[in-house]
C-alpha positions in Angstrom: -16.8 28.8 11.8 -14.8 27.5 8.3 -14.8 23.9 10.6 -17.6 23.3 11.7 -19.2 24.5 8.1 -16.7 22.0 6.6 -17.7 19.0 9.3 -21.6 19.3 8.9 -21.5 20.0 5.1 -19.6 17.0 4.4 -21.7 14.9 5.9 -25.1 16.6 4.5 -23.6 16.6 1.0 -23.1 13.1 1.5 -26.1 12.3 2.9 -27.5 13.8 -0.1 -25.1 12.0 -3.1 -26.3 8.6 -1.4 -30.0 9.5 -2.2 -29.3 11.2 -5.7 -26.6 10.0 -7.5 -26.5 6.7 -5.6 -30.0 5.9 -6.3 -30.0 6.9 -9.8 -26.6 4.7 -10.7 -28.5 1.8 -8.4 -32.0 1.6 -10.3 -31.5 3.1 -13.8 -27.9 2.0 -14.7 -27.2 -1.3 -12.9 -31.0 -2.4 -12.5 -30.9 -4.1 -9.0 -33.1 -6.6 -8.4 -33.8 -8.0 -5.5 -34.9 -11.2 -7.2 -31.8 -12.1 -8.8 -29.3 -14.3 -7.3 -26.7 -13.9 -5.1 -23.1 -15.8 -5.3 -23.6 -16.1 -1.3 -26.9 -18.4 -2.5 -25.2 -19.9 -5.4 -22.3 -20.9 -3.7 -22.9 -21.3 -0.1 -20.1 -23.5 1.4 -20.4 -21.2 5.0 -16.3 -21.0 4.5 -16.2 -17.4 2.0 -19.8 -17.6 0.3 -22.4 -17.0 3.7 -25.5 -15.1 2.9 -24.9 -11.9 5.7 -27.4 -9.1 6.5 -26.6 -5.9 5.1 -25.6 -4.1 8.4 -23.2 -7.0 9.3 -21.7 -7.0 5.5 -21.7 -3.1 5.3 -19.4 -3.6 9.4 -17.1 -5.7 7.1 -16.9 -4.0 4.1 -16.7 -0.7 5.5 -14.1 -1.6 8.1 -11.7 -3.4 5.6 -12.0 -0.1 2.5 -11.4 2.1 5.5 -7.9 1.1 6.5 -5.2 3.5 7.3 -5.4 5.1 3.6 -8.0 7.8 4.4 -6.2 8.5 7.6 -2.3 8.5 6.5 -3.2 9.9 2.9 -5.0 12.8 4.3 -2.5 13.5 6.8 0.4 13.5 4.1 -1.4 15.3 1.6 -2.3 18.3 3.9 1.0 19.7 3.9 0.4 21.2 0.4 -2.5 22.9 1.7 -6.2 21.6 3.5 -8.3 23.0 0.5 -6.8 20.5 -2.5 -7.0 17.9 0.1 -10.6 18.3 0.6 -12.4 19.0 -2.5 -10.4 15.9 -4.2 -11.9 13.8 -1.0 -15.3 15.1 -1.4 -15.9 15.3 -5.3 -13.5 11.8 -5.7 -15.4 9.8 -3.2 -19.1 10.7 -4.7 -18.2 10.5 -8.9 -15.6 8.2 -8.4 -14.7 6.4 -5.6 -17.9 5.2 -5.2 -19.3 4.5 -8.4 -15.7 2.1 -8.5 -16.8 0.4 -5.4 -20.4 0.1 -5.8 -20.0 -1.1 -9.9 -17.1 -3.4 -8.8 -19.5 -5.3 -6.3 -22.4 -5.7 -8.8 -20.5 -6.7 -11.9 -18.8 -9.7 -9.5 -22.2 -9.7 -7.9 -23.3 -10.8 -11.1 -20.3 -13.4 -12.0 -20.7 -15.7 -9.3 -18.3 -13.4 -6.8 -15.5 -13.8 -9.1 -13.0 -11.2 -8.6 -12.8 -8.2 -11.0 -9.9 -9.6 -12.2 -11.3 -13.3 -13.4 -14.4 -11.2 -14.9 -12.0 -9.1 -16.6 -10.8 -12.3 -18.7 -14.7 -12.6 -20.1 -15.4 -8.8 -20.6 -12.5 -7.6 -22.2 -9.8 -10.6 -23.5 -8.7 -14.1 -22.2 -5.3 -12.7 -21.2 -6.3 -9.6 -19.4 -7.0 -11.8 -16.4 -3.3 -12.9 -16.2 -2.0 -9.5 -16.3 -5.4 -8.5 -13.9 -4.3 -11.1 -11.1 -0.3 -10.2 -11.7 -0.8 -6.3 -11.0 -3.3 -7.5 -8.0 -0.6 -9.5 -6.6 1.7 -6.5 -6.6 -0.7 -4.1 -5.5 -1.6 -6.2 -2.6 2.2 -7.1 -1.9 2.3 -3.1 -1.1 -1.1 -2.8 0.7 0.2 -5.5 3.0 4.0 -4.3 3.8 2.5 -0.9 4.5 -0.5 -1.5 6.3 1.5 -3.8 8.6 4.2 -0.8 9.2 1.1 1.3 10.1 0.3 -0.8 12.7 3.5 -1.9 14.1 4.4 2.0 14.4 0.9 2.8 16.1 1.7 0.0 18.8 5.3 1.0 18.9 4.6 4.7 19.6 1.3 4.3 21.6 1.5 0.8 23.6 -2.0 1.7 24.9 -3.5 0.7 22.0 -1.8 -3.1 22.2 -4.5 -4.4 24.7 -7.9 -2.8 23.1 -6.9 -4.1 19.4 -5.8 -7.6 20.3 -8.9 -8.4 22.6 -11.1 -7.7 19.8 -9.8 -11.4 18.5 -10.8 -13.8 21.1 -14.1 -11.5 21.7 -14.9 -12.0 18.2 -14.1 -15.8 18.0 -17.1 -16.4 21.1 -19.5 -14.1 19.1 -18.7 -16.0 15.6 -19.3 -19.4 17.7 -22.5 -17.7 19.5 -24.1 -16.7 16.4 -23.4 -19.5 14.1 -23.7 -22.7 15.8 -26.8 -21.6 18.0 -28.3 -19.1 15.7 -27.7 -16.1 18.5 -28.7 -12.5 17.6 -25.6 -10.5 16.8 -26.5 -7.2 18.1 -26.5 -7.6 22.2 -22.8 -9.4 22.1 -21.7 -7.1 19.6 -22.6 -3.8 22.1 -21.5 -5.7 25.0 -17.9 -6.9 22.9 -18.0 -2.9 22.6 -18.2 -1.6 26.5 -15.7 -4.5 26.5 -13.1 -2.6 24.0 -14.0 1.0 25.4 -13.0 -0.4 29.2 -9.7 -2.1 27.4 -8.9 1.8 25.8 -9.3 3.3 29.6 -6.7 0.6 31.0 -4.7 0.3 28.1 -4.2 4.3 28.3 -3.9 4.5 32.4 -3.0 1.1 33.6 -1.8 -1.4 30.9 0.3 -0.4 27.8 1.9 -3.2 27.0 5.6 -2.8 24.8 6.4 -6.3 23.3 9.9 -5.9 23.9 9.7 -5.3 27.9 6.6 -8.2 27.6 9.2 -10.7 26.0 12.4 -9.3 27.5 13.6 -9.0 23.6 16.6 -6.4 23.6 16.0 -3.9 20.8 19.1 -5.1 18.6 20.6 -7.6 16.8 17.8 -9.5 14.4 15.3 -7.5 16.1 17.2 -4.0 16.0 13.2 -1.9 17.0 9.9 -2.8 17.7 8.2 -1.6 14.6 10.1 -4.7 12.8 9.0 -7.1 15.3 5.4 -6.3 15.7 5.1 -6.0 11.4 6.2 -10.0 12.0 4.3 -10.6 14.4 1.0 -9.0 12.8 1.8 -10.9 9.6 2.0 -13.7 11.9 -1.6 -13.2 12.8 -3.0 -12.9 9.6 -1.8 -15.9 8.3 -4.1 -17.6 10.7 -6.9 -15.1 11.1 -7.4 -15.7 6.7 -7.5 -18.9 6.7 -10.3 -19.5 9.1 -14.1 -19.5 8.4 -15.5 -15.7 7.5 -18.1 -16.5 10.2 -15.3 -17.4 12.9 -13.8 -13.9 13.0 -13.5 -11.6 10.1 -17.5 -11.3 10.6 -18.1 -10.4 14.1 -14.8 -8.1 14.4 -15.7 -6.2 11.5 -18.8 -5.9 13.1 -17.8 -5.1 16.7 -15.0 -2.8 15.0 -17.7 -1.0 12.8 -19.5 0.1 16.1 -16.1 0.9 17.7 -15.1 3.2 14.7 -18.8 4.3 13.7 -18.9 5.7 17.9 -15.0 7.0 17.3 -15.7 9.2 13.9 -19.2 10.2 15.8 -17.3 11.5 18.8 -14.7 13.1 16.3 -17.2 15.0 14.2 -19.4 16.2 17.4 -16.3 17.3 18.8 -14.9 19.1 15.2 -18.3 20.5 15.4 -18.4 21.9 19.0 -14.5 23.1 18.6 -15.9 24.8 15.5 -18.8 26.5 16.6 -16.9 27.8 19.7 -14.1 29.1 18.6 -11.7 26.7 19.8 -10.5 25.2 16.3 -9.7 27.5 13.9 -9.0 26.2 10.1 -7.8 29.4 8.1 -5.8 30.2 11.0 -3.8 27.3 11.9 -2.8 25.5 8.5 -2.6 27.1 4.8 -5.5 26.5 2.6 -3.0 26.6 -0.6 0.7 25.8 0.7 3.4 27.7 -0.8 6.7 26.5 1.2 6.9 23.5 -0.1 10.0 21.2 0.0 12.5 21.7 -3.0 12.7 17.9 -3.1 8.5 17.3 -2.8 6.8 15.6 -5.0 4.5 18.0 -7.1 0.9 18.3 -6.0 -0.2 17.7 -9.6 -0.2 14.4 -10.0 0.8 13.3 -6.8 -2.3 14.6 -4.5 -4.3 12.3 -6.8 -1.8 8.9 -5.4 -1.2 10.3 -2.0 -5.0 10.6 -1.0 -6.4 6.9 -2.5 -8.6 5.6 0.3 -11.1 8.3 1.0 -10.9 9.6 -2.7 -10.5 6.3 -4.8 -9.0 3.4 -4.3 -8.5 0.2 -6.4 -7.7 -1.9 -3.3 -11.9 -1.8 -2.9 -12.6 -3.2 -5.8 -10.7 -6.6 -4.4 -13.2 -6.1 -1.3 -16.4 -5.4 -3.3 -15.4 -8.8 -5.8 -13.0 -10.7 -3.8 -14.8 -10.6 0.2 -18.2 -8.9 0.0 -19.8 -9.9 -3.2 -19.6 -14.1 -1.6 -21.4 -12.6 1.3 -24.1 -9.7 0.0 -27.6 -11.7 0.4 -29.5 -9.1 -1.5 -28.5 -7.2 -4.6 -31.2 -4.2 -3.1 -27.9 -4.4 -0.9 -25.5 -3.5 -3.2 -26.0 0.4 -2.8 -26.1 0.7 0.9 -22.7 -1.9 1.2 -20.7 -0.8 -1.8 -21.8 3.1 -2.4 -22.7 3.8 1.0 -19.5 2.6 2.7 -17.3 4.7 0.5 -19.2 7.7 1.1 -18.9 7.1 5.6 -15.0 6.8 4.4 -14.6 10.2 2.2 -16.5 11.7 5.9 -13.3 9.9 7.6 -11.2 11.7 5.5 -12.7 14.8 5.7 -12.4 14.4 9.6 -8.6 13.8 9.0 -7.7 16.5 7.3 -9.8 18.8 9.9 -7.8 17.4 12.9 -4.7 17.2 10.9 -5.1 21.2 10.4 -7.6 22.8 12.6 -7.2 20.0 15.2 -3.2 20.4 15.8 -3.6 24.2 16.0 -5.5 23.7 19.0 -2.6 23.2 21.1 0.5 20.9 20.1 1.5 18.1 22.9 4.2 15.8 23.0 4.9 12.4 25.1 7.4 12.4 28.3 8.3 9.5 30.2 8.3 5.4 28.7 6.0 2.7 29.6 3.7 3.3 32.3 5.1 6.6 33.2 4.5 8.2 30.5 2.6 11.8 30.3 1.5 14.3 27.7 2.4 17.8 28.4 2.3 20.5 25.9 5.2 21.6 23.5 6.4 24.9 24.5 7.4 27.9 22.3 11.3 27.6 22.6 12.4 30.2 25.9 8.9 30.8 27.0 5.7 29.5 28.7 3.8 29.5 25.8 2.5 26.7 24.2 2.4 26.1 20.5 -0.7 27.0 19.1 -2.2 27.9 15.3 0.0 27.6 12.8 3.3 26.8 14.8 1.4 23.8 16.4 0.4 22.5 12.4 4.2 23.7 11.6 5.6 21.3 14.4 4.3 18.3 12.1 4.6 19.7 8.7 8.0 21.8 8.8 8.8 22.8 5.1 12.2 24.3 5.7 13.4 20.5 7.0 13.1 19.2 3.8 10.6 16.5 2.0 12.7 14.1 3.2 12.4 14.8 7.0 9.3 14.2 6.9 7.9 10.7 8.9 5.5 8.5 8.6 5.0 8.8 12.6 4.9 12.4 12.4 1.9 12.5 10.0 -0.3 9.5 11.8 0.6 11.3 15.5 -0.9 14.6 13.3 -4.6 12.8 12.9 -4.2 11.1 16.6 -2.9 14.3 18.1 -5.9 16.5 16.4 -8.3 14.2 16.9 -7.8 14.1 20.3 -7.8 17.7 20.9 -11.5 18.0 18.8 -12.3 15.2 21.6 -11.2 17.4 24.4 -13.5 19.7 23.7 -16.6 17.4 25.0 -14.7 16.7 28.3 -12.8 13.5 27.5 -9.1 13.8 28.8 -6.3 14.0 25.9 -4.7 11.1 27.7 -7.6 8.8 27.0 -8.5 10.8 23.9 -5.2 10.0 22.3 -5.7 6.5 23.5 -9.2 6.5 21.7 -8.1 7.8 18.8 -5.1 5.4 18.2 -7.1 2.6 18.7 -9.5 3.9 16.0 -6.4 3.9 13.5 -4.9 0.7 14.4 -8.2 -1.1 14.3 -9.3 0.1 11.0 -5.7 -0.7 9.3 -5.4 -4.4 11.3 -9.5 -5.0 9.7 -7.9 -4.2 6.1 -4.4 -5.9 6.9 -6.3 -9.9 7.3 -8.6 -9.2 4.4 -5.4 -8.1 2.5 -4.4 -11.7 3.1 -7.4 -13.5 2.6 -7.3 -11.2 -1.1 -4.1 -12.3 -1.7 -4.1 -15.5 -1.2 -7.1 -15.6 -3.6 -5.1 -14.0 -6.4 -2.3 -16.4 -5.3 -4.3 -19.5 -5.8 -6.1 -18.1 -9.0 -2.6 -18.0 -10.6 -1.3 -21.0 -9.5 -4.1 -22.9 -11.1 -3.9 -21.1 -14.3 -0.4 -22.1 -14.6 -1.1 -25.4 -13.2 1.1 -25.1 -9.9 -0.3 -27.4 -7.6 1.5 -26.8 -4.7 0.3 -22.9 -4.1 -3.7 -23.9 -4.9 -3.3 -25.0 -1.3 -4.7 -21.9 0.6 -2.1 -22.6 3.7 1.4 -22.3 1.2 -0.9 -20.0 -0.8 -1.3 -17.6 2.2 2.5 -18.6 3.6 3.7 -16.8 0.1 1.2 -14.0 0.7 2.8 -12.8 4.3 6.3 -13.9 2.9 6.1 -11.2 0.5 4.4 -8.5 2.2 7.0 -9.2 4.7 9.8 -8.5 2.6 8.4 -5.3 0.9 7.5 -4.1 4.2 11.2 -4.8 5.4 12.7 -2.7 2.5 15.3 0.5 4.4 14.4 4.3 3.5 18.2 4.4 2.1 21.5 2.0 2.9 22.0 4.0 6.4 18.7 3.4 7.3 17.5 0.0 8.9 15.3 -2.4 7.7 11.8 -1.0 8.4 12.4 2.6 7.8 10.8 3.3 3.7 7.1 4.0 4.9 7.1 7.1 3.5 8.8 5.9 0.3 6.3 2.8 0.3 3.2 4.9 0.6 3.8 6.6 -3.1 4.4 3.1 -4.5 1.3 1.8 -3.1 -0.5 4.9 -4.2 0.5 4.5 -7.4 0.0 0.9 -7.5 -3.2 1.3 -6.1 -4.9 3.9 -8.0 -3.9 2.1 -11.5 -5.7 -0.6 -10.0 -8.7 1.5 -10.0 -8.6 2.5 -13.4 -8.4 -1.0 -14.4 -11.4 -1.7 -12.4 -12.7 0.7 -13.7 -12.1 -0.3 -17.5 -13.8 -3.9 -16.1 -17.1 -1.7 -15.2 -16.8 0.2 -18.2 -17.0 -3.0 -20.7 -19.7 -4.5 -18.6 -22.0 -1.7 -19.3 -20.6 -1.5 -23.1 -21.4 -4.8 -23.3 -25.1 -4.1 -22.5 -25.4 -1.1 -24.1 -25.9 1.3 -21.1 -24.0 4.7 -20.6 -21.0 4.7 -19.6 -19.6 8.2 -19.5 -20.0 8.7 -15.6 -17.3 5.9 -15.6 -15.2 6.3 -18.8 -13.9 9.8 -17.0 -13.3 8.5 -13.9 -11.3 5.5 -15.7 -9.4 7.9 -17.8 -8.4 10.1 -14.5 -7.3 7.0 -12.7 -5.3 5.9 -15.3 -3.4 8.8 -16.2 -2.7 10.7 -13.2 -1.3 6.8 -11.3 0.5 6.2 -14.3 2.1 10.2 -14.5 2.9 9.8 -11.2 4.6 6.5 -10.9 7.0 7.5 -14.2 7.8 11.4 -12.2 8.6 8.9 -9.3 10.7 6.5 -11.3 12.8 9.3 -13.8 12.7 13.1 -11.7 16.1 14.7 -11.6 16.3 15.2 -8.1 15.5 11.7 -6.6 14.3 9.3 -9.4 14.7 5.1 -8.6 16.8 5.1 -12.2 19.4 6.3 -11.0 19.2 5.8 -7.2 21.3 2.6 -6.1 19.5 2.2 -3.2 15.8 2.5 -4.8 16.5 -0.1 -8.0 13.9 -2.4 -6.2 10.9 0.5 -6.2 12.1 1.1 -10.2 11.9 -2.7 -11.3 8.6 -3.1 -9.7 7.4 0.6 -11.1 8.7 -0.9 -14.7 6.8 -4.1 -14.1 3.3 -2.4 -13.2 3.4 0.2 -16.2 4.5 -2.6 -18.0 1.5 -4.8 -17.1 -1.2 -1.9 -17.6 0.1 -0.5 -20.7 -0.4 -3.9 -22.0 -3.6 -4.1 -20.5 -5.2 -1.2 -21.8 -3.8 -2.2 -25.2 -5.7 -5.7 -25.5 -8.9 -3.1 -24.2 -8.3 -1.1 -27.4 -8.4 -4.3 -29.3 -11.9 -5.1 -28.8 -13.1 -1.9 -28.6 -15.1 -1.6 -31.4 -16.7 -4.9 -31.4 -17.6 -5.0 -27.6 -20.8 -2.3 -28.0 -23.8 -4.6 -27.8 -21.4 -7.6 -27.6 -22.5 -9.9 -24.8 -19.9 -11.7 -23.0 -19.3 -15.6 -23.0 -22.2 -16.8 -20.2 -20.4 -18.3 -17.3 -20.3 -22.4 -16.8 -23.0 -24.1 -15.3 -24.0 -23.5 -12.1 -23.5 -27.5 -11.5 -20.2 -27.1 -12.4 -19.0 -24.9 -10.6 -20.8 -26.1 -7.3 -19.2 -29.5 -8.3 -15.7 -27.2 -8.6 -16.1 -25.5 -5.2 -17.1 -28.6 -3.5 -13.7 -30.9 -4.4 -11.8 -27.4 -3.3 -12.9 -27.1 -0.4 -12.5 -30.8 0.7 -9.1 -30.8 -0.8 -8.4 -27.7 0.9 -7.9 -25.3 -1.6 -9.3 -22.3 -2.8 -11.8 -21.5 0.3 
């Protein structure tokens, strides 16, 4: 009954924080008026600034935010316990998360679609947008070595996903053509693009999985020594074309066939958490601690780290890139503002809350593991070591989450197969197989993290170009070297071994920190952005000046534990000097940061900020960059 209270409560209290506190923030603090003008208006070259409707925009912008983080945040944080998990997912995604999304697309809503960073150079001081665009290049460094591992592991360990996830592309491409050279409606190729992808899951899990190293007959040694590396090349491969092109081509309509896919996958999840609840079959209380108290010697400590570990889903400062940096060229409306920016962080916190149910509730059902390789491959359950039992409750959530192994035992794989295993148990309550349920599930993961990983790249090579011409670097204005250097270093990170005996390929779980921490400063710094815009204007600001103050204290706590603990700090780790030079490098830059904020502090209240250049200008601007083929 705790579960299916949990999954219906969720979503009514969001429901209900979308009508309230949305509302309220929309109309009496930010004013939105559906006169104003859009950048997608202003600007429109039909390359980044297109005027989209709000349920196309809302497919993208949801899609990209949603990622992996409130999948493999969730499913790490759980092992200290469900209950901490969930009330940071569901207070942090109404108070927080979504005021930082939804007040991150306004403010560059109303700055031309500049990023938060370039307004941060007007609101606060001339060299916070240098130190803005240098921690964005880091953070998105990290967002795109780890989201590329995601994936590569979720084709590695479920091939049946390969087929479903890469036909998406060229069904996309006809639909982008469809719809913008002859005006087509969107809606009856996008459902048909979406029995397409549901048929691809049912072959892909019975007939078709597909492992790249069998496809091209590459041995798994040598330069290649597994397939996780080579399919994190081959994805990064793939998004330095897919970021390059037209928004219209394909980021559009697969954002908006993969919103449908994932919008029908959580619907199917929740009606199944629901069902498993309400008859029994998943139990919460009894099949994962609410509080943990065996935890690791050598884990992190829940306080701060719960806050880093659980971004996406909570709060995440990789959406305020989205909201300034993708969806503010392409919002048509600012009356669209609230349903795009508030309303698709609140859908993710309900992903998240789905998570953590499957992670818990959703492995006690019944634990199964894979038999077999390629096409002969089978689920069957995992048996209770010298009898027919099979693991159930808490020994099924223990299977995955196994204290006594140690912190550093744990795998990246294990907690992702956590969500996917769950998930499809919750689905096998309404009849669907667990063979094609698992199948459905890892789909839903790898689609949501390869949406995020090319509009990671298009992000970056924004911030890339933005740099390059502020320090008058001609070469990387060009968007194809700009967006070369972009995969180039998300490669690299992503490449970086766990320790010296480990390969390259192996430090997800030692990544995921970094880019927790990396990521949540980030919103805090959005957040200060927000915070000055209001200031400026003489609105209140106190629903954002906490928020900013929690996001940059608990990121900032954590990185330092991370960087100078006892046990298993990067100071004095040989193999982990890398993690503590970049760890230096981002405290550095927002210490520094929040120092020029305190500078013009006092003088901001009232203060307007210097207007932006005329609109002839910068149309004049866009035009020669585009020609010359540069920033768009």
């Amino acid at each position: 009954m705790v579960t299916l209270l949990i999954a219906a409560g969720a979503f009514v209290g969001y429901i209900i924080a979308y009508h309230t506190y949305g509302k309220w923030l929309s109309q009496k603090i930010f004013n939105v008026d559906a006169k104003a003008e859009v950048p997608s208006k202003q600007l429109r070259d039909d390359v980044d600034f297109v005027p989209t409707k709000k349920e196309v925009i809302f497919g993208h912008h949801f899609t990209s935010i949603a990622g992996t983080g409130p999948i493999v945040g969730p499913a790490i944080a759980v092992f200290w316990g469900w209950l901490p998990a969930l009330l940071w997912v569901l207070f942090g995604s109404i108070f927080i998360g979504a005021v930082h999304d939804f007040g991150a697309l306004v403010v560059s809503l109303r700055n031309r679609g500049q990023t938060v960073g370039e307004v941060a150079g007007r609101l606060i001081a001339p060299r916070t947008r240098i130190l803005f665009l240098l921690i964005l290049l880091l953070a998105l460094t990290v967002v795109l070595a780890i989201f590329g591992l995601v994936i590569a592991i979720i084709f590695a360990l479920y091939p049946e996903t390969v087929l479903p996830v890469w036909i998406t592309m060229p069904i996309a491409i006809v639909i982008g053509l469809m719809v913008y050279k002859q005006n087509a409606s969107l809606l009856g190729p996008s459902i048909i693009a979406l029995a397409i992808v549901y048929a691809s899951v049912y072959i892909g899990a019975y007939y078709l999985p597909i492992n790249i190293s069998t496809l091209f007959d590459i041995p798994i040694m040598g330069a290649f020594p597994n397939t996780v590396i080579l399919w994190t090349f081959v994805l990064l491969a793939y998004c330095a074309i897919a970021s390059v092109l037209p928004v219209w081509l394909l980021l559009q309509p697969r954002d908006f066939i993969n919103s449908h896919q994932l919008v029908l996958a959580l619907g199917l999840l929740l009606i199944g958490a629901i069902f498993a609840g309400a008859t029994g079959q998943a139990d919460l209380v009894g099949s994962a601690p609410a509080v943990a108290s065996n935890i690791p010697a050598d884990a992190p400590p829940i306080w701060p780290f719960l806050f880093i570990t659980i971004a996406c889903g909570a709060c995440s400062g990789f959406h305020c890139l989205v909201s300034s940096g993708t969806s503010s060229k392409q919002v048509e409306s600012e009356l669209d503002a609230q349903y795009v920016g508030y309303g698709a962080m609140l859908l993710e916190g309900g992903l998240a809350v789905i998570v953590i149910l499957a992670c818990c509730a959703g492995v006690g059902m019944g634990e199964f593991s894979r038999i077999g390789e390629g096409a002969a491959y089978s689920y069957q359950p995992t048996m209770v070591e010298g009898t027919d039992t099979q693991l159930a409750g808490v020994a099924a959530w223990e299977t995955r989450y196994n204290a006594s192994k140690g912190w550093a035992a744990f795998k990246l794989k294990d907690k992702i197969g956590a969500f996917i295993h769950g998930g499809a148990n919750f689905l096998g309550t309404i009849g669907i197989p667990l063979k094609l349920g698992i199948s459905i599930i890892a789909v839903l993961v790898a689609s949501f993290a390869a949406t995020t990983l090319d509009t990671a790249t298009r992000l970056q090579r924004y911030v890339i170009q933005e740099l390059a011409a502020t320090v008058h670097f001609k070469p990387l204005t060009n968007k194809y070297a700009a967006t070369a250097l972009a995969v180039i270093l998300g490669g690299m990170v992503a490449m970086l071994p766990a320790s010296a005996s480990q390969g390259p390929g192996s430090g997800g779980l030692i990544l995921w920190p970094l880019f927790g921490a990396t990521n949540q400063l980030l919103a805090g710094l959005a957040f200060m952005v927000i915070v000055f815009y209001l200031r400026r204007r003489n609105k209140p600001i106190i629903f954002a000046l906490v928020p900013m103050i929690v996001m940059l204290i608990m990121p900032a706590w954590a990185m330092l534990w991370n960087m100078f603990n006892s046990e298993s700090g990067w100071a004095a780790n040989p193999d982990k000097q890398h993690l503590f030079l970049f760890g230096i490098a981002v405290i550095a830059l927002q210490v520094w940061m929040m120092i020029e904020g305190l500078l013009v502090w006092s003088k901001s209240k009232g203060c307007l900020e210097e207007p932006l250049p005329e609109l002839a200008t910068v149309r004049s601007a866009v035009a020669t960059s585009t020609a010359a083929g540069g920033s768009n």
